[in-house]
C-alpha positions in Angstrom: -9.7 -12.5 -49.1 -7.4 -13.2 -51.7 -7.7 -14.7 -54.9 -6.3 -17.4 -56.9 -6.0 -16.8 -60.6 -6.9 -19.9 -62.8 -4.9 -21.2 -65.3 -6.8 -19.4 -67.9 -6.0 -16.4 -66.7 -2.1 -14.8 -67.4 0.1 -14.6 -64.4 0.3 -11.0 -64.5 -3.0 -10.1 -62.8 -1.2 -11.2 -59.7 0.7 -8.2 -59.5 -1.9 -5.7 -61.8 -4.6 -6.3 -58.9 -2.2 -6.2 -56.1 -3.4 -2.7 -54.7 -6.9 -3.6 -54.8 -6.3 -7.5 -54.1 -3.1 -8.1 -52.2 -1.7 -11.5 -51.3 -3.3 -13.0 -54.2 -1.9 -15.6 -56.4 -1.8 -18.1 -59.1 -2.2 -21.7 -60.0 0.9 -21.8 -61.6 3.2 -20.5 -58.9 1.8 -23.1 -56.3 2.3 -26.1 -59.1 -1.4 -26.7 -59.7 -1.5 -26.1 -63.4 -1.5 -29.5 -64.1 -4.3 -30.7 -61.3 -7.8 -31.6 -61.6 -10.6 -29.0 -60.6 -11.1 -30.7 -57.4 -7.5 -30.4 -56.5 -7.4 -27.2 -57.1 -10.7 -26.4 -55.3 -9.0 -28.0 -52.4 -6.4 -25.6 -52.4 -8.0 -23.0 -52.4 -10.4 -24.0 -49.7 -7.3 -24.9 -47.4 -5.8 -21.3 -48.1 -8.6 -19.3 -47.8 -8.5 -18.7 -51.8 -11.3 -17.4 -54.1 -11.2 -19.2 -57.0 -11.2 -16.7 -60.1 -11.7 -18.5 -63.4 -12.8 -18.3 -66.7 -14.2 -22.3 -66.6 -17.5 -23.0 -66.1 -16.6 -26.0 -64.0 -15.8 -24.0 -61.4 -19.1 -22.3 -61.0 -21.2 -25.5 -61.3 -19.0 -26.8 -58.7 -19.7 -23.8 -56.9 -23.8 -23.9 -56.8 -23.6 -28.1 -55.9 -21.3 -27.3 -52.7 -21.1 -24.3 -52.0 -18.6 -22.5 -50.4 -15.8 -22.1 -49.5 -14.1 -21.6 -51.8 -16.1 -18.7 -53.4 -16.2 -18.7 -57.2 -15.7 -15.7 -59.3 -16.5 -16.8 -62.5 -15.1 -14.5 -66.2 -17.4 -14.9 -68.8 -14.8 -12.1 -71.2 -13.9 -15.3 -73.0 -10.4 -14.9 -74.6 -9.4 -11.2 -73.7 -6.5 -10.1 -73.4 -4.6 -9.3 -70.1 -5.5 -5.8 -70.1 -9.3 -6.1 -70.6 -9.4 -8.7 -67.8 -7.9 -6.5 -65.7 -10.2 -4.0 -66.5 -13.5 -6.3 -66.0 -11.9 -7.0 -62.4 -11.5 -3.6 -61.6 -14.7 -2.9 -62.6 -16.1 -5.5 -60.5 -14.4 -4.8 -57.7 -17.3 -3.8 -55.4 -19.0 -7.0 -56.4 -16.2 -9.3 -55.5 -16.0 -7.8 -51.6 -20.0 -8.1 -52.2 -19.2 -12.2 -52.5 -16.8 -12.0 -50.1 -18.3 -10.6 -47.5 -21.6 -12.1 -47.6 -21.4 -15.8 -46.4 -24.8 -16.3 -48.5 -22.9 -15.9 -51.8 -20.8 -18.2 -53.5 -20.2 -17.5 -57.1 -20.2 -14.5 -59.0 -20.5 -14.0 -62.7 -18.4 -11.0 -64.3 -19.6 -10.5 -67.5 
């Protein structure tokens, strides 16, 4: 699964993750930085996104609906590019965890 990178987030992760999450991409480069939550839930949920974010909207959104989309959820707060990148990596196992298991839908990365 591939993820979809939250305005919050920088751009760049796109293409730091790419070996360990290819075909991913970000709000921005599909013109949803401007949306609401729900559009951009939408989106994702129509191409097979996971939502990563760092807004708590998200995850509530998440645990009322379910999935998809599945929710990874940052709670870093304002780290810089490199640290996020980091926390990802880190969580990597976790993430295929949510993916794969149809009886998760949100994951917190703390």
């Amino acid at each position: 699964m591939k993820l979809l990178f939250d305005q919050n987030l920088s751009r760049k992760l796109v293409t730091r993750l790419a070996d360990i999450f290819p075909n991913s991409s970000h709000v921005q480069f599909h013109e949803l930085a401007e949306d609401t939550d729900t559009e951009i839930w939408g989106f994702a949920k129509a191409h097979d996104f996971c939502i990563m974010t760092q807004d708590a909207d998200f995850a509530e959104r998440s645990r009322l609906y379910g999935s998809p989309p599945k929710v990874i959820w940052l709670r870093c707060g304002n780290a810089p590019t490199q640290q996020v990148e980091a926390l990802i990596r880190a969580g990597a196992e976790a993430i295929q965890e949510l993916i794969n298991n149809p009886n998760l839908h949100c994951l917190e990365l703390l």
